[in-house]
N, C-alpha and C positions, 0 to 999 in steps of 0.2 A: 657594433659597439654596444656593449648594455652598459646600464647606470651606471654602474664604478667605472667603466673608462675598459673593460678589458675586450680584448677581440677572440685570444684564443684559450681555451683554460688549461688554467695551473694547479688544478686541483688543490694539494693543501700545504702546497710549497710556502715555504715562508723566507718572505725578503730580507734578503741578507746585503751587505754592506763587503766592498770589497778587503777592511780590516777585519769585517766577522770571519772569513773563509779560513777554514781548517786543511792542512795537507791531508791527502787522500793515497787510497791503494791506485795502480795501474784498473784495477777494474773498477772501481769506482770512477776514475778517470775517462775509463771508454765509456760508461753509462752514460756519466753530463755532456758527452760531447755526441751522443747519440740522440740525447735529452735536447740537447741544444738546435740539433737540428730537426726536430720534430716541432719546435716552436716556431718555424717559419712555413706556411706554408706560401706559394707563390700569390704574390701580390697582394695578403693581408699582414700588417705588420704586427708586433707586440708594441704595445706602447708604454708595458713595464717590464721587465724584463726578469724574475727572481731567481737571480743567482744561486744553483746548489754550493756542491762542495769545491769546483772546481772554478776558481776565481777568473779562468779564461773562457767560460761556458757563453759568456756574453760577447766576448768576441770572434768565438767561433758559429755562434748563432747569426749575425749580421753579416760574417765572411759568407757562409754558404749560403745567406740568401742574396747575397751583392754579385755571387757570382753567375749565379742563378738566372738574377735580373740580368745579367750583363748578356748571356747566352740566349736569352728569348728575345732579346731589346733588341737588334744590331742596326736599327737607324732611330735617329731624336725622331722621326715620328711615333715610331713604336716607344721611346720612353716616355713621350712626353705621353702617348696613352697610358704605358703602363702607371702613372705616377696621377691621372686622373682617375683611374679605375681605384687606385690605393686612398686617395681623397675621401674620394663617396665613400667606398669602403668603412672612412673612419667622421662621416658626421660632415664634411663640406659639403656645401652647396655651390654647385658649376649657375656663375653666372655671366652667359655671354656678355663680350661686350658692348655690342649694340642695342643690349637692354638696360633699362632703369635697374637701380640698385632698389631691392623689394624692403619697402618702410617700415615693417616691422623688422625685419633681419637685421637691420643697421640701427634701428633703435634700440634694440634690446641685444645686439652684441651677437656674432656669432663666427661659423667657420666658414669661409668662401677661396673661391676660388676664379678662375679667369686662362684660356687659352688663349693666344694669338697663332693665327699660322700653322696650325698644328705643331708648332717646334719650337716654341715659348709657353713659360706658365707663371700665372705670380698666384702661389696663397697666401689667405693671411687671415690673424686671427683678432677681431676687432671688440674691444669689449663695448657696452652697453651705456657706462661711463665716461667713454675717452676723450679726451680734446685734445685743441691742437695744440697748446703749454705741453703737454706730456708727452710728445714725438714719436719717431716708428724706430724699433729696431729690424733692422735689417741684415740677412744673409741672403749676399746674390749670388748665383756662378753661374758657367756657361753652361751649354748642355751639349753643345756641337761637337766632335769627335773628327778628325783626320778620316776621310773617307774619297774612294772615287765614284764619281755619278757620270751614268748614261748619259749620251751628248741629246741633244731634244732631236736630232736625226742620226741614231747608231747603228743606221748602216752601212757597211764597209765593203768594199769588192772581196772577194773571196780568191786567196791567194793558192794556187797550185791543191785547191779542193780544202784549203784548211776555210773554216766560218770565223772572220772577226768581227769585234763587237769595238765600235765609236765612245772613247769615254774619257772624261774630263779630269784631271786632278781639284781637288776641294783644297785650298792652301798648301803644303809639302807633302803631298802624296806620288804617285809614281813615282817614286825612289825605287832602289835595287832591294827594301825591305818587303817590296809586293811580289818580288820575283818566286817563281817555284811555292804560291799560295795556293791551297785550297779556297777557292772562291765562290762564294755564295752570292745570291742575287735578294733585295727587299727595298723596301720602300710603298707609297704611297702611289693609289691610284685615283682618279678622277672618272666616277663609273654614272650610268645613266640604269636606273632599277626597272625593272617589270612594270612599276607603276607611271614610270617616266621623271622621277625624279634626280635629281644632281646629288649624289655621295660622294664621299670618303670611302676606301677601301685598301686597308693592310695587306702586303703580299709578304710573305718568307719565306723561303727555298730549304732553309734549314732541315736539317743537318747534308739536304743536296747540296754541291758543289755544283756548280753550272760553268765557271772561267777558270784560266789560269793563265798567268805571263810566264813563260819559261824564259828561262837566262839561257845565255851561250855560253857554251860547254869552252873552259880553258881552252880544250887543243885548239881554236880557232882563233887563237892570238890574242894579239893589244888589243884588238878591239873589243873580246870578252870582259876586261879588267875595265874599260873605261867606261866613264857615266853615260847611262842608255840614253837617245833623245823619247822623250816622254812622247811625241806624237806617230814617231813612223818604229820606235822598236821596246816600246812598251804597251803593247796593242793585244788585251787578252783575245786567247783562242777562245771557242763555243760550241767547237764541233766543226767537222768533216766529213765532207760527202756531196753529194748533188744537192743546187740549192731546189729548194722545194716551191711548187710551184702553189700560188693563190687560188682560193673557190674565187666563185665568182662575188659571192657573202663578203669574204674577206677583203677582195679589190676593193669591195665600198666601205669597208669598214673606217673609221676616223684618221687612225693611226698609219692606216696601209701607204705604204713607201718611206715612212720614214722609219720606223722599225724592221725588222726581218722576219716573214711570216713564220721561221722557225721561234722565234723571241719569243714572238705576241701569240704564239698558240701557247709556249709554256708560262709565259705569265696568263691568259686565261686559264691552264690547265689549274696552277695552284690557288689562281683569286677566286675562279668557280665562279667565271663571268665570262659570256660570251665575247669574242675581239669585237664583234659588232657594236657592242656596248662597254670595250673602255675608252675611254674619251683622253683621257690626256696619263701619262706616268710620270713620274719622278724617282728613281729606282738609282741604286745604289749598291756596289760591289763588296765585301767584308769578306772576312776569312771565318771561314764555318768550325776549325779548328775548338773545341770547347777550351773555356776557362776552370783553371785545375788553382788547386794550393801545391806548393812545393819548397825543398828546402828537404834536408835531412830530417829535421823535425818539424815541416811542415810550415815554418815561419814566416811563408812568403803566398801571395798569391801572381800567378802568371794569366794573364788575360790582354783583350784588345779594350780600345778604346776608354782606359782607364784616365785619359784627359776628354773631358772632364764630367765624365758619371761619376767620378768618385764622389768630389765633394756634392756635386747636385745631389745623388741619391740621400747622403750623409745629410745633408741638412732638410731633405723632406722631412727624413726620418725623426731628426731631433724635434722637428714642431710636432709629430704628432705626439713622439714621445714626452715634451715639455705641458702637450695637453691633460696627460694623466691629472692631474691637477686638481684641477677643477672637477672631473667625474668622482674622485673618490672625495670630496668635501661631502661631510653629508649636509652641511648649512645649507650649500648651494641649490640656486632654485631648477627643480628637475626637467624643466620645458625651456626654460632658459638660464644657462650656468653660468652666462658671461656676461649677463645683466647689472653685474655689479662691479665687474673688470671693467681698470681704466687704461690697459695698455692698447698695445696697436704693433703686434709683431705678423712680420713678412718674411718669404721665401722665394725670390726670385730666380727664374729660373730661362737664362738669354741664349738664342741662339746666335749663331755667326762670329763670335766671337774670333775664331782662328783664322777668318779674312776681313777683320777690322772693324765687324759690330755693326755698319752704318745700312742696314736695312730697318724692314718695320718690323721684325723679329728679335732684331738685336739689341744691345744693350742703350744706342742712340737712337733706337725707336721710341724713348721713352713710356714704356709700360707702368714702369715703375710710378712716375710724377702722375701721368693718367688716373692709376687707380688712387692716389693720395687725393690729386685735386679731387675724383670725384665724393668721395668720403668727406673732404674738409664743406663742400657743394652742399651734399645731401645733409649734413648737420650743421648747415646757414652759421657756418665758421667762416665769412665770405674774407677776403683778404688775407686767410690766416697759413697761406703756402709757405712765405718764406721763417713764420715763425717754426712755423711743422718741420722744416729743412733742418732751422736755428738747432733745433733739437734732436736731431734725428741722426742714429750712428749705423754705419755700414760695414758689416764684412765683405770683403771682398773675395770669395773665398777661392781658390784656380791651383790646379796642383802645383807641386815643387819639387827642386831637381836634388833626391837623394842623391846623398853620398856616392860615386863610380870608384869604389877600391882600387880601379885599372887606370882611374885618370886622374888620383886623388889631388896633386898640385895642380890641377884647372881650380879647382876652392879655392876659396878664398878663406885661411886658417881662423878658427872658431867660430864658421861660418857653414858648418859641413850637416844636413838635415841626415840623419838617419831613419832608418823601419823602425815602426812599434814604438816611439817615444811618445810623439805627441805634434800638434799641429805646429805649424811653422810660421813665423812672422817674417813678412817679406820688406827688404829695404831697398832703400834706393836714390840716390838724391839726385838723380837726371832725371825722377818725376816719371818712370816707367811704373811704378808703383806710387798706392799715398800715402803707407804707411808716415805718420807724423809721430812727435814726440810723447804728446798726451795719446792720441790712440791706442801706439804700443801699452803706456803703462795703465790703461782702462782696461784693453782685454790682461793684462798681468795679472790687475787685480780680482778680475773673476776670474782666472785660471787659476789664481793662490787660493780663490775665498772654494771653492773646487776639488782641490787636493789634482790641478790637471799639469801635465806641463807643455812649457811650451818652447821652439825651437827659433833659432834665428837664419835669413838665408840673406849674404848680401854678393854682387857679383862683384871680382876681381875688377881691378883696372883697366886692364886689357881686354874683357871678355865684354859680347855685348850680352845686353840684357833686354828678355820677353816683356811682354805688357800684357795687362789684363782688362776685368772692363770696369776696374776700380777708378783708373782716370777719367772714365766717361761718369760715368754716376759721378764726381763728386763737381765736375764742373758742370754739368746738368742741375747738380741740384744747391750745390755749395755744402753737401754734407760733408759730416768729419767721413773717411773710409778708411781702414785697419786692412789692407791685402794678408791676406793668408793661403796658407795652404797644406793641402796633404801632403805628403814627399812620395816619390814615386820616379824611377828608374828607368832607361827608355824609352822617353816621354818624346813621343810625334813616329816609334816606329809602329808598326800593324800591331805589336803584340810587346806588352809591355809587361812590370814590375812592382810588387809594393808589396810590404809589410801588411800580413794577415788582420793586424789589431787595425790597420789604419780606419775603417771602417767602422769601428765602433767607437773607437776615439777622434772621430770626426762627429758623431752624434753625440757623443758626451760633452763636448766642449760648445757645440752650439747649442745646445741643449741649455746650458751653463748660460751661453749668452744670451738668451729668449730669457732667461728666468732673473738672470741678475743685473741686465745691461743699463736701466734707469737706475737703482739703486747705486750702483759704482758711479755713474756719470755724473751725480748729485753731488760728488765730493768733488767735482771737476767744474762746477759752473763758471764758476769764475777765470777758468782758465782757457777760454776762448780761443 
């Protein structure tokens, strides 16, 4: 990041306004969107973005890096790296949590950051002014994705010479949607280095295929049509043959017996760490299948695990891009730019969510209150938590169930989220959501003051309805929370659905509410 805030250059492009954009030729039109993808390279973001002539250059530029991300990511381990790697990148500073928050950093305001668990992250950007009168805004979402993981002993008898592999479903997974998948293996390992130290280590098999569950084949009756039992006939293959026998190295190695030494060779093969020395796994099955744009006219993107990277990634992206700000002030002081910022904006970012949140990862880990009390702590605001609360507003952000043209009367009428409009406001009065009455019309008013729009989603009478981890946060903290969400299509199967633009109109609106959320709420005090 230099001085003005920019990461990658735009030479001598001049920023333009989505009412500046002039229609264009078809070749002018393949330019910007060639233009477009040339502004993203993997894992450094833009964090302004200058619109040429082709007023969808911005949201084709966030598609192809979303999807990008989506394809190199495929467990919250590797997101929640790739989203620490894009931090540094742009000016945060990672500080664990079992260290002191550093005295000048918090006094003079800056950009941080914070891991849990490898599979939780909260940033935020604190200015140098702040108190606890002026509150936090807040965008959380989950980060956790439908997935199956490796049993902690996956190995299985080897049936008539076929190899299978021991694995768990993560919340609604082994369904009949994993059936006939190309299946890739990654996750995290627990490795011991040359020097004898305790690491972390990334594995991905990508674009290898290592499993797959095959279905049975119609002619073999009723029983191919009815639901698979998830433990004896959804059980991926791994291969076939003789099982292979252990060195004598391996018999002692950590893992030996509870893995299959054909496994633990090919996870050594790709982690480029002896079996001797990995210590414990946590690994994970996905579908290696790449994420595409699609649509006659390209209007759609088709990928996995689009609940919920979407809005996670979308609102890293908006705090950095809401950062632009401050680098190109030229008042602003060059060693420290948020010396004189009194806000206090966050990005929360929870795992577990899609089995109930209630680990230390999750949303009822409280990460979130954690890094507030310590803040309100470190600037001897002592007592001043439930004021910080008093004032403090939360998105909630978790995708939402586009429009199904095939099941259109499951909706509930003018209540149907479409692709490409804009984010969605979730309701609810059985309290599965929190959207409330002043919330709705606080984010309204920064989606109007905006020019953004926004969508409504409420469930039928008869239908039940998901939860997110907005009811946790707000009775954790007693804040007001606004649930929203992306709209997206096939939400909980391997491979899902969404509107191309949702991506960049997921950054523009948080964006929006980073930049406008105390001003709007200032005309609301009173309305408690």
């Amino acid at each position: 990041m230099d001085k003005e805030g920019n990461i990658l250059s735009t030479d001598e492009d001049e920023l333009l306004t989505e009412e500046e954009v002039e229609e264009e030729t078809p070749e002018e039109e393949e330019q910007a969107g060639q233009w477009a993808k040339s502004c993203f390279e993997y894992s450094i973001p833009k964090l302004e973005i200058p619109l040429p002539h082709n007023p969808n250059a911005y949201y084709d530029g966030y598609c192809e890096q979303y999807l990008r991300f989506t394809d190199s990511n495929p467990t919250t381990y590797h997101t929640i790296e790739f989203f620490k790697s894009l931090l540094e990148n742009n000016g945060f500073t990672y500080w664990p949590e079992y260290k002191s928050f550093d005295e000048q950093g918090i006094s003079n305001g800056g950009l941080f950051f914070t891991i849990r668990g490898g599979t939780s992250l909260i940033a935020f950007v604190l200015g140098g002014k702040w108190s606890a009168d002026k509150g936090v805004g807040v965008v959380g979402s989950h980060v956790d994705a439908l997935t199956v993981n490796l049993k902690p002993n996956s190995i299985k008898s080897n049936i008539d010479g076929y190899q299978l592999l021991g694995v768990a479903n993560y919340s609604g997974t082994l369904n009949k949607a994993w059936l006939d998948r190309d299946l890739g293996i990654a996750g995290s390992i627990i490795i011991r280095d040359e020097d004898g130290q305790t690491k972390r280590k990334l594995v991905n098999s990508s674009p290898h295929p290592v499993a797959k569950i095959p279905s049975l084949a119609e002619h073999f009756g009723d029983i191919a049509s009815k639901p698979y039992n998830k433990e004896t006939q959804m059980v991926p293959i791994i291969g076939h043959g003789e099982e292979i026998a252990a060195t004598e190295d391996e018999r002692n190695a950590p893992l030996y017996g509870k893995h299959s030494i054909a496994l633990l060779r090919y996870i050594s093969k790709i982690s480029q760490v002896p079996i001797g020395r990995i210590l414990k796994v946590d690994l994970q099955l996905f579908d290696v299948q790449k994420s595409t744009r699609g649509g006659l006219d390209n209007e759609f993107i088709f990928a996995p695990r689009i609940d919920d990277r979407l809005c996670s990634f979308s609102a890293i992206y908006a705090l950095i891009e809401w950062l632009n700000q401050f680098y190109s002030n030229p008042n602003s002081d060059d060693k420290y730019p948020f010396k004189d910022f009194d806000g206090f904006n966050i990005v929360l970012l929870a795992d577990n969510e899609e089995i109930g949140s209630a680990t230390r990862t999750g949303a009822k880990g409280k990460l979130l209150n954690n890094i507030v009390d310590r803040v309100i702590s470190f600037k001897d605001e002592s007592n001043s938590s439930l004021l910080v609360f008093a004032n403090l507003l939360i998105l909630s952000a978790d995708v939402t169930h586009a429009l199904n043209p095939n099941f259109s009367t499951e909706y509930l009428e003018n209540h149907k989220p479409k692709p490409n409009i804009g984010l969605t406001v979730k309701l609810d009065p059985q309290g599965h959501v929190m959207t409330d009455l002043i919330g709705w019309r606080i984010l309204q008013e920064i989606a109007n003051k905006n020019h953004q729009t926004l969508q409504q989603f409420h469930i039928k009478n008869d239908a039940r309805s998901g939860s997110t981890i907005g009811p946790m946060l707000a009775t954790d903290t007693g804040a007001r929370v606004v649930d929203v969400g992306l709209a997206q299509l096939s939400m909980h199967s391997i491979r899902a659905m969404a509107g191309y633009k949702e991506i960049g109109l997921g950054v523009k609106i948080f964006k929006s509410f980073f930049k406008d959320w105390r001003e709007v709420c200032a005309d609301f005090k009173d309305l408690v």
